[in-house]
C-alpha angles and dihedrals in degrees: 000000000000126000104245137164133215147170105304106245131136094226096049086050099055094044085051094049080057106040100042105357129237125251116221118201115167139161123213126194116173112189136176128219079347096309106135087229104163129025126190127177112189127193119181137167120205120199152136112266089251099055093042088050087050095054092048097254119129095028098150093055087052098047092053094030079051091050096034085056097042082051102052093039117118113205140136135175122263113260123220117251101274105015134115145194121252103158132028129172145145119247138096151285149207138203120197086222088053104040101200132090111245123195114220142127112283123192127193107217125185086252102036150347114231142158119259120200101202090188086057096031080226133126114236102199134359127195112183112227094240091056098070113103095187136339121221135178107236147187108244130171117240118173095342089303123112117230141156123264136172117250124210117205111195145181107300091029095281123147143209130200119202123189124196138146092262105043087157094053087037095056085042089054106047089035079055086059114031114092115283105266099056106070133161131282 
């Protein structure tokens, strides 16, 4: 913040105590017959919480208002007319075009599997049932850790790697849905 003066109106400091926030340093000596007794140094910042957010002041109230919110949120993805869901799970995800493993819901429908970001309401990825090509359990490298995931070989040669708790029950369910010559290897 600036130091910064303006005209000296109440209303143009409290919409500046909103709008960009006001910095209060003051020194207090209270003294008696001359004798320094009590000494008090304040230092105050008045703000909106976004501004105070946006300067990097209140981080740790963000941080739980932000999870307390994510966790009381209700929302779902919209569902196609007709479709329904037959799998959900947390775990990631990761796209050869986007090279970095993401954490979201994913659901298994009888038309698609895609990635849903509750905190976004948005879908993250969507692969529609009749696009894979062939599923297979495979050894990946997380963290400098080895660990099965479940590769998803599509149309144009993409690919697509899923990891939940349950790879084996995750391959089972989509191969139960895919049409009937791709199977799982």
């Amino acid at each position: 913040m600036k130091p910064e003066r303006e005209k000296d109106s109440l209303g143009e400091l409290l919409n500046r105590m909103v709008t960009k926030g006001v910095l209060v340093n003051a020194d207090v000596i209270i003294s008696l017959a001359g004798i320094p007794l009590l000494g008090v140094k304040l230092e105050a910042a008045i703000a909106s919480i976004e501004t105070m957010l946006e300067y990097g002041l209140f981080e740790e109230l963000d941080k739980k208002t932000r999870a307390w919110q994510l966790e009381h949120r209700k929302t779902s993805p919209l569902l196609q007319e007709d479709e329904e869901i037959e799998l959900e799970f947390y775990g990631s995800f990761f796209q050869e075009l986007h090279p970095i493993w993401k954490y979201c819901f994913m659901y298994v429908t009888n038309h698609r599997i895609f990635g849903w970001n509750k905190a976004f309401n948005k879908i993250l990825f969507e692969i529609p049932l009749a696009k894979i090509q062939m599923t297979a359990i495979c050894k990946g490298i997380y963290q400098d850790e080895e660990r099965d995931e479940l590769c998803l070989s599509l149309e144009n040669e993409e690919k697509l790697y899923l990891h939940s708790s349950d790879l084996i029950g995750l391959q089972d369910q989509i191969c139960k849905l895919i049409p009937e010559p791709v199977r799982g290897s």
